[in-house]
C-alpha positions in Angstrom: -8.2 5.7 -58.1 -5.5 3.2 -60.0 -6.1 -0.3 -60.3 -4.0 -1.6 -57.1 -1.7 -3.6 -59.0 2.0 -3.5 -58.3 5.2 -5.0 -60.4 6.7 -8.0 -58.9 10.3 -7.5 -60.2 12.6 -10.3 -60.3 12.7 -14.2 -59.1 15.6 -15.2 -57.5 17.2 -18.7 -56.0 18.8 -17.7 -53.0 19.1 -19.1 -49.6 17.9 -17.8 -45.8 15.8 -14.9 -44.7 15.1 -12.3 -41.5 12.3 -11.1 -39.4 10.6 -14.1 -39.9 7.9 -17.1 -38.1 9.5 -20.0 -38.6 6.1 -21.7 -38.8 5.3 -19.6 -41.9 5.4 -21.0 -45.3 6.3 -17.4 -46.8 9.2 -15.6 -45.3 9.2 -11.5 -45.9 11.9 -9.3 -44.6 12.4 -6.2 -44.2 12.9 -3.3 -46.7 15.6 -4.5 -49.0 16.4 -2.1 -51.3 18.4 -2.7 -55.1 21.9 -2.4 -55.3 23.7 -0.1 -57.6 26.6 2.2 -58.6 27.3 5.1 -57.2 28.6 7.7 -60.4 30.9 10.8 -60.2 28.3 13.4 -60.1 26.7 10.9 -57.4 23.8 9.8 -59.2 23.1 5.5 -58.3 22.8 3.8 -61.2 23.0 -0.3 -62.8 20.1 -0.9 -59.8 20.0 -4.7 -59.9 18.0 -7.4 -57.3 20.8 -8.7 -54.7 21.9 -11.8 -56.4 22.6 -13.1 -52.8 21.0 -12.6 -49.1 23.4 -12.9 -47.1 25.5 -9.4 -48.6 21.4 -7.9 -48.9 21.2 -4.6 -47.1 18.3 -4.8 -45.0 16.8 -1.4 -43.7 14.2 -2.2 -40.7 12.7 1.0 -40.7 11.5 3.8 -43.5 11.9 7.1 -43.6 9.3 9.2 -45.6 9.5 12.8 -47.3 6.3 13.1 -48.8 8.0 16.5 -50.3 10.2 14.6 -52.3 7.5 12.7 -54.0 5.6 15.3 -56.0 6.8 13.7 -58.7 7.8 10.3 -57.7 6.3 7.2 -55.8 7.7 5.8 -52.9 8.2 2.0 -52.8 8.9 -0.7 -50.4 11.0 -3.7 -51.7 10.4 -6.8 -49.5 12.3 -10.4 -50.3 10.4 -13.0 -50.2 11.2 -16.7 -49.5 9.3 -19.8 -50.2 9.7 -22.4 -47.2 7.9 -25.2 -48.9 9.2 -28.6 -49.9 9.5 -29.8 -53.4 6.5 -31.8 -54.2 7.1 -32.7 -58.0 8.6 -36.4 -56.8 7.4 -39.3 -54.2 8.2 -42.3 -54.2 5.4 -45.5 -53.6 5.6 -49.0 -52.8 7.6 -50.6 -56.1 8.4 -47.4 -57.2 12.1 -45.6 -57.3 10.0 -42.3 -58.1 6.9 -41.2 -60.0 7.1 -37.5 -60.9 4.5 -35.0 -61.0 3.7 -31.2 -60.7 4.6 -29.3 -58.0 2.1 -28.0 -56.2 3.6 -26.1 -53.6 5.1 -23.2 -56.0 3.3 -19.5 -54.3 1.6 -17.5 -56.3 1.0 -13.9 -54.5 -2.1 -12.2 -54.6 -1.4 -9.2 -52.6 0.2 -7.0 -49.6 -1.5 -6.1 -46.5 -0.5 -3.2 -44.3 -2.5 -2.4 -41.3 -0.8 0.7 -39.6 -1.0 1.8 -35.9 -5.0 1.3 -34.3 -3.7 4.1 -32.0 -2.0 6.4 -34.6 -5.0 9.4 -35.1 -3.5 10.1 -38.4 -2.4 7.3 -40.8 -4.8 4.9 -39.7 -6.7 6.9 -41.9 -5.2 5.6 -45.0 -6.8 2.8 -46.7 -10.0 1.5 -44.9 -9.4 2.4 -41.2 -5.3 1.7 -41.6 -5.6 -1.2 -43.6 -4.4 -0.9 -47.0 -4.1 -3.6 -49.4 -1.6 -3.5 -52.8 -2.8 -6.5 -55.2 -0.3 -8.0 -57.2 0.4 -11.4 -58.8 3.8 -13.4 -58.6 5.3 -16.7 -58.2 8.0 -17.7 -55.4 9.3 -21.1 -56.5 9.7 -23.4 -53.9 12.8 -23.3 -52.1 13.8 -20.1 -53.8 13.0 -16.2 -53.6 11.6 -13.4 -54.8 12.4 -9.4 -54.5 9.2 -7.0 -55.1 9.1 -3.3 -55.1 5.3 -2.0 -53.3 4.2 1.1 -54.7 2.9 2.5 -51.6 1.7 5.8 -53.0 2.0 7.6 -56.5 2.5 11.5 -56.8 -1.4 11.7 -58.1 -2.3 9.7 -54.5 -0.2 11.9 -52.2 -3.0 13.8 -50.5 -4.2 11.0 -48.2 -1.0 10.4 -47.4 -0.4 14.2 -46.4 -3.7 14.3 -45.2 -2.8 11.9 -42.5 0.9 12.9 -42.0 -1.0 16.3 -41.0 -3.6 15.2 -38.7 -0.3 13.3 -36.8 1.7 16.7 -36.9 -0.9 18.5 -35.3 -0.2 21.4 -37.3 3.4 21.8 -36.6 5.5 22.4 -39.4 9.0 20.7 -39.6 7.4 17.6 -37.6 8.9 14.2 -38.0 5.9 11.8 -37.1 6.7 8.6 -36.1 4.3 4.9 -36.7 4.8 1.4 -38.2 2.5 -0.5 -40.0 2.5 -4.2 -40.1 3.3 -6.1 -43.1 1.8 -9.4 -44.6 2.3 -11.2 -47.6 -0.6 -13.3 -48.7 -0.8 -16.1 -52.2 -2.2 -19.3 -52.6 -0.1 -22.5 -53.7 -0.4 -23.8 -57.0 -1.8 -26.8 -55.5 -4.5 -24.5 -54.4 -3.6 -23.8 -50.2 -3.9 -20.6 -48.6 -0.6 -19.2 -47.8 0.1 -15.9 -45.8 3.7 -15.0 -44.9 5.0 -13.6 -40.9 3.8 -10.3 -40.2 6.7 -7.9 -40.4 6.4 -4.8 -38.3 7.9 -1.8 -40.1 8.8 1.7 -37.7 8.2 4.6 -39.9 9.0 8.0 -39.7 7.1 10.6 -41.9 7.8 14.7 -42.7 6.7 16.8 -45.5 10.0 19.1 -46.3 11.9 18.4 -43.5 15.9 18.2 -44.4 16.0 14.4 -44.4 15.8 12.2 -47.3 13.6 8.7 -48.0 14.6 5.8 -47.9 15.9 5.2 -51.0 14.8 1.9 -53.3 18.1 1.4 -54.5 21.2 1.6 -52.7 25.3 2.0 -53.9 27.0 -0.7 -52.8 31.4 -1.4 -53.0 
């Protein structure tokens, strides 16, 4: 079994988020995949993090072929936004203003996914549908960060198929449908327990069918 440790790619300063508690001090969104070129022989390439949100294509549901990932893993990218204050500066009695570390920078520890309770197949994955990706990664405060989440590597496909099949219920061709939730959880650097909205993500799963993944990175105009 690998280590559960993901890449956190990217930190950017952007502005606004989606799907989202406004009480939480971590915004996630949806799936937001990179943006790249699309070439003559229609190969994407150049895949870069959005450099803005509000042009960010944001998918609200994944679609899986666990055929096409023999070979490849599948990924979720989730943006992440930091809804903390500034704390470096304050200003006391007699004082214009004192600096000092910020402590409300968020450094992530992991993702949480907890799938359907009522889903007979993939709340097998993980330990009763509750999987958890560790990772580490800092969202600055008042800025953002994009992070692709490994869900599944070619060599860790058979639990996923596993469960795809006992969903199918043996047919072949079957598109199964679920959503698992999605939470983002990190401690500030002042040392506060931070976990972000819960996102719920629809997913629809085959193995062979004639539709493709979701893709992790997207041609854009």
């Amino acid at each position: 079994m690998r280590p559960l440790t993901i890449a956190l790619l990217g930190t950017l300063m952007l502005a606004g988020s989606a799907c989202a508690d406004p009480e939480a001090s971590l915004l996630v969104t949806g799936h937001t995949p990179l943006e790249g070129s699309l070439e003559d022989d229609g190969t994407i390439t150049s895949c870069e993090v959005p450099d803005t949100i509000g042009d960010t294509t944001l998918v609200q549901s994944l679609f899986i072929n666990l055929a096409q990932h023999d070979n490849v893993p599948f990924s979720l990218g989730l943006l992440m936004e930091n809804q903390l204050a500034d704390s470096s500066q304050y200003a006391p009695i007699g004082e214009d203003s004192n600096d000092r570390i910020d402590q409300n920078h968020i450094e992530i520890q992991g993702y949480e996914l907890t799938f359907d309770s009522d889903d007979d197949g993939f709340n097998t994955l993980g330990s009763d549908g509750e999987v958890r990706y560790e990772a580490t990664g800092i969202v600055p405060t008042d800025g953002v960060l994009w992070a692709e989440v490994v869900l599944f590597f070619p060599n860790e496909i058979d639990a996923w198929r596993n469960a795809f099949e006992i969903a199918a219920g043996g047919q072949s061709n079957a598109i199964v449908p679920t959503f698992a939730e999605v939470q983002v959880v990190g401690r500030t650097t002042g040392g506060e327990k931070v976990t972000s909205n819960r996102l719920t993500m629809p997913l629809q799963v085959c193995d062979g069918c004639a539709r493709s993944s979701t893709p992790i990175c997207v041609a854009v105009e």
